[in-house]
Backbone as a printed PyTorch tensor [residue, N CA C, xyz], in Angstrom:
tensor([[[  2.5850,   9.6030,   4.2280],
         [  3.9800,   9.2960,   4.1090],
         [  4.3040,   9.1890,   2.6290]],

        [[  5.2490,   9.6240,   1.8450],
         [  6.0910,   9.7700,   0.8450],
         [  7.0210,   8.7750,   0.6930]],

        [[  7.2020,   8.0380,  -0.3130],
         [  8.6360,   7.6930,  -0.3520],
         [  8.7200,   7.6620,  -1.8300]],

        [[ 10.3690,   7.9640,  -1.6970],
         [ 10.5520,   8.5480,  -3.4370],
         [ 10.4720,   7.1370,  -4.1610]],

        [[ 10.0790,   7.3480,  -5.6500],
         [  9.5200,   6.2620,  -6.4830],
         [ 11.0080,   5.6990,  -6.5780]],

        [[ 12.0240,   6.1160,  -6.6640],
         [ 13.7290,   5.2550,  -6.7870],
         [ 13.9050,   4.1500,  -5.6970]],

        [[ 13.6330,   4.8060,  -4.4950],
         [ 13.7220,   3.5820,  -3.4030],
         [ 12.3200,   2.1760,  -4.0110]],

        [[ 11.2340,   2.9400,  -3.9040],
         [ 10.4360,   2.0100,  -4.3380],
         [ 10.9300,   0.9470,  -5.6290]],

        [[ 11.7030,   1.6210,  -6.7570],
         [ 11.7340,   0.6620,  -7.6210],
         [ 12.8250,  -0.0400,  -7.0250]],

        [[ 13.8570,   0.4430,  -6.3590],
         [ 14.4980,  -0.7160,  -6.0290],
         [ 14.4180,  -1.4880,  -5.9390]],

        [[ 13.5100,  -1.5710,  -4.6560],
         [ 12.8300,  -2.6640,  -4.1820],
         [ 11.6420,  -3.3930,  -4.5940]],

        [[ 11.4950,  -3.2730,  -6.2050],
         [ 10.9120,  -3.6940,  -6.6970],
         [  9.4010,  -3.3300,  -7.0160]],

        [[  9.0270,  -2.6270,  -6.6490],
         [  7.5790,  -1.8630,  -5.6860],
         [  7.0860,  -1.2620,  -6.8470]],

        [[  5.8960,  -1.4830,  -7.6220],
         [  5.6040,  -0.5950,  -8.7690],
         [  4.3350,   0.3990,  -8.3470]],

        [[  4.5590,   1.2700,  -8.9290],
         [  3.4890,   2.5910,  -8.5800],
         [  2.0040,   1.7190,  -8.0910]],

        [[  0.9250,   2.1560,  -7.4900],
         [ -0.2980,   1.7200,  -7.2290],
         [  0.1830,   0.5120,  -6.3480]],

        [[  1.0420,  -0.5280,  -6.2170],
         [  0.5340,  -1.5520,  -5.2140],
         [  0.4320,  -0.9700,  -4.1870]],

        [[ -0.3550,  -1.8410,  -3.4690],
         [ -1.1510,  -1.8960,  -2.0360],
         [ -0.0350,  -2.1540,  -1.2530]],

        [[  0.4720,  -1.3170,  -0.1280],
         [  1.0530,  -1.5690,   0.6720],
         [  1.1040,  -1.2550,   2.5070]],

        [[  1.0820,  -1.9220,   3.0410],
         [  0.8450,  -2.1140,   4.7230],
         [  2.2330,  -1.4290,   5.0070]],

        [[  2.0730,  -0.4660,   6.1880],
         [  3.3850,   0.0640,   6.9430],
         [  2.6380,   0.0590,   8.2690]],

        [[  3.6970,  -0.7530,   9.2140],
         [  4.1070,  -0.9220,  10.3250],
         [  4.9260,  -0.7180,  11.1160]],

        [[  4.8090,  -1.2650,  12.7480],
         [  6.2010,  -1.0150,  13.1500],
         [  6.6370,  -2.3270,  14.0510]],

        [[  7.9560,  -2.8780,  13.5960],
         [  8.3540,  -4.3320,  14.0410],
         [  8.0080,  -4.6190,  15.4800]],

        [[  8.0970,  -3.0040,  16.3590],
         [  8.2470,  -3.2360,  17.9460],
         [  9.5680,  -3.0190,  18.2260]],

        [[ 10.6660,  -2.7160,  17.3590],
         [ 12.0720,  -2.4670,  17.9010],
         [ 12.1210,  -1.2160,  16.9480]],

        [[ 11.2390,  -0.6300,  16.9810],
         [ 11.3840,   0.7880,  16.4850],
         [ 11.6080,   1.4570,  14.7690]],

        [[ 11.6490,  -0.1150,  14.2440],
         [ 11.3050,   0.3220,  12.2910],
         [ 10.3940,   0.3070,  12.1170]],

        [[ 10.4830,   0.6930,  10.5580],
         [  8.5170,   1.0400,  10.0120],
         [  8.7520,  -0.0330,   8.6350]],

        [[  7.9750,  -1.1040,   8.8380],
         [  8.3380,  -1.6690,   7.8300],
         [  7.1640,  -1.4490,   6.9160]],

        [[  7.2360,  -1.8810,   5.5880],
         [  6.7440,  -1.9040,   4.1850],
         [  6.3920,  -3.0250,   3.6370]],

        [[  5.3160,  -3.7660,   3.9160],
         [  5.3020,  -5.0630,   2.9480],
         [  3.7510,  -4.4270,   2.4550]],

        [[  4.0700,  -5.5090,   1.0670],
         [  3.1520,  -5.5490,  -0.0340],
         [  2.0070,  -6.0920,   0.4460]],

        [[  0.5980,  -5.4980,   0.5280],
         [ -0.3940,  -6.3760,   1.0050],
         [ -0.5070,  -7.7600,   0.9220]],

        [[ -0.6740,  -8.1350,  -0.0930],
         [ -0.7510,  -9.4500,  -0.8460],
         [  0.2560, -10.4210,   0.0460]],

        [[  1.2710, -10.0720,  -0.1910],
         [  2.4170, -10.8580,   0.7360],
         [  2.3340, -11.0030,   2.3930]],

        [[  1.5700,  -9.8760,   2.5820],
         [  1.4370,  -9.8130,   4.2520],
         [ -0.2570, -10.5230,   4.8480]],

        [[ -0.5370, -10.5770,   3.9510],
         [ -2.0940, -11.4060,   3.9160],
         [ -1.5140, -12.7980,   4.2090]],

        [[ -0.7460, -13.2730,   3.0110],
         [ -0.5570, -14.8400,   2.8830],
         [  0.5080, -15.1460,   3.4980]],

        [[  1.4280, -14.4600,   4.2760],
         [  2.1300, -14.4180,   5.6490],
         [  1.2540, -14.6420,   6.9320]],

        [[  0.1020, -13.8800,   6.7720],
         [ -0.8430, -13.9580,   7.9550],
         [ -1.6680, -15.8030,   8.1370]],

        [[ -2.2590, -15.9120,   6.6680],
         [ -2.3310, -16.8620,   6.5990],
         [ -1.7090, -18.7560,   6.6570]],

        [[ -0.1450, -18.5140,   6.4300],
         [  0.1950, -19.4900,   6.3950],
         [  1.1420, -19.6060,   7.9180]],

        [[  1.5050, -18.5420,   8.6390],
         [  2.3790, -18.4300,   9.5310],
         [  1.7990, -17.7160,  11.1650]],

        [[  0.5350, -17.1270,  10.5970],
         [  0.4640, -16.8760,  11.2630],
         [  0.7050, -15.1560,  12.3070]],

        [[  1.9280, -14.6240,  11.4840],
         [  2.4320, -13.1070,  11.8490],
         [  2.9420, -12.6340,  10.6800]],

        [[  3.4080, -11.2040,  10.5870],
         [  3.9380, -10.6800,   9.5070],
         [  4.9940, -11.0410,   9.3000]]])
């Protein structure tokens, strides 16, 4: 999967991070930053 580096910087996203793509279960593909979805896992429990 591709996504152009403009959307990425938008959203803040710099070239090389590690990032997890999923899908919520209502049919998006979401994008979180490893790091963030680790210590989501950890403190909460889900993404």
């Amino acid at each position: 999967m591709e996504i152009p580096l403009e959307i990425l910087a938008e959203a803040g996203i710099s070239p090389g991070t590690r990032l997890l793509v999923f899908s919520d279960g209502e049919g998006r593909i979401v994008l979180r930053r490893v790091d963030d979805a680790i210590n989501d896992l950890l403190r909460e429990g889900t993404l």
